[in-house]
N, C-alpha and C positions, 0 to 999 in steps of 0.2 A: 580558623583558616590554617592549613597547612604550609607551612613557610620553608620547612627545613627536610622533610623528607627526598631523599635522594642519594649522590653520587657528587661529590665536593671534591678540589684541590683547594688544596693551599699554599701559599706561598710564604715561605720565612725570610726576611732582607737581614742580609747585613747592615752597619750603620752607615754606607756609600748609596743603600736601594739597590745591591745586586741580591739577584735569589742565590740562597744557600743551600735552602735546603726544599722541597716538597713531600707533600704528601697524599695519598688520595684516604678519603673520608667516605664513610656511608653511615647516612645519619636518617633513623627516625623518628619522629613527632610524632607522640602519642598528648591533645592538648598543649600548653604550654611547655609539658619534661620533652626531652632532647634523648638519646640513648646510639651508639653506635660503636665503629670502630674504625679505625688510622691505621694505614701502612705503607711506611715510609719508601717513595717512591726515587727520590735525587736528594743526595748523592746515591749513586747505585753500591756503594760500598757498606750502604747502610740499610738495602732493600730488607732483609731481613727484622728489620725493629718494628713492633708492633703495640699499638696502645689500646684503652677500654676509654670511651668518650662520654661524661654524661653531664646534661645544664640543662639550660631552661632559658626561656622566650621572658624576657620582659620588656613591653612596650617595641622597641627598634633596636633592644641589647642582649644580644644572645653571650650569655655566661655559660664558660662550664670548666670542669676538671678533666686532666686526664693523667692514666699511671698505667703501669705493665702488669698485665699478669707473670709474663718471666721474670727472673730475679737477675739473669742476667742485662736485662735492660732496666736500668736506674733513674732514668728522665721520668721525671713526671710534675705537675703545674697546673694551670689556670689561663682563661685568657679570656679576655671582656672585647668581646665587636661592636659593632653599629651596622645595622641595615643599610646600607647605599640605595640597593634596589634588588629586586628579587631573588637577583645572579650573586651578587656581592655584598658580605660583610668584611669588614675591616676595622683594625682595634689590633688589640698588642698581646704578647701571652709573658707571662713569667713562667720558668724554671727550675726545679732543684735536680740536681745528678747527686747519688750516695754519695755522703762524707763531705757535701758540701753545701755553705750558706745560700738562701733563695738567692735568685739574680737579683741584684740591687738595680739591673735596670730592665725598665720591657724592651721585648723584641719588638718590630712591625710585623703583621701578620695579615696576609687576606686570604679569604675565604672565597674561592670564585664555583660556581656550579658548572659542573663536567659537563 
């Protein structure tokens, strides 16, 4: 069953639950692998940043990585959801930016279908 193919936002909180940042997603499900791509939608100062997306379906937990093919763009991490319902997963992502330790804490994260 395809769960994941499509056109996704996301939404990143700060630790208050305001959005900081978004992004729109296109992800597709070949089986369980994941494979897509992120382009950072809000703030608009950051429309430009763009990432490579790839995980996998387990059970109701969609795991995956993601990193830049430009070298100018340095974020890249992980991030573990839970299925809510077919529109919505939500789970947490950590971070690393060049020259600096993983985030020692997760972000909130959800995943809502465009």
């Amino acid at each position: 069953m395809d769960l994941i193919t499509g056109t996704w936002t996301d939404r990143i909180y700060d630790p208050e639950g305001v959005v900081i940042k978004s992004d729109v997603i296109t992800l597709r499900q070949v089986g369980l692998e994941i494979a897509g791509n992120i382009r950072r939608e809000y703030p608009v100062d950051q429309a430009h940043r763009k990432w490579e997306i790839a995980g996998k379906l387990i059970d109701k937990d969609f795991i995956a990585i993601f990193w830049s093919d430009n070298p100018e763009i340095t974020s890249h991490g992980c991030w573990q959801l839970r299925r809510e319902n077919d529109s919505l997963y939500s789970g947490y992502y950590m971070k690393t930016d060049a020259g600096d330790m993983p985030s020692a804490k997760s972000v909130r994260l959800d995943l809502v279908r465009k």
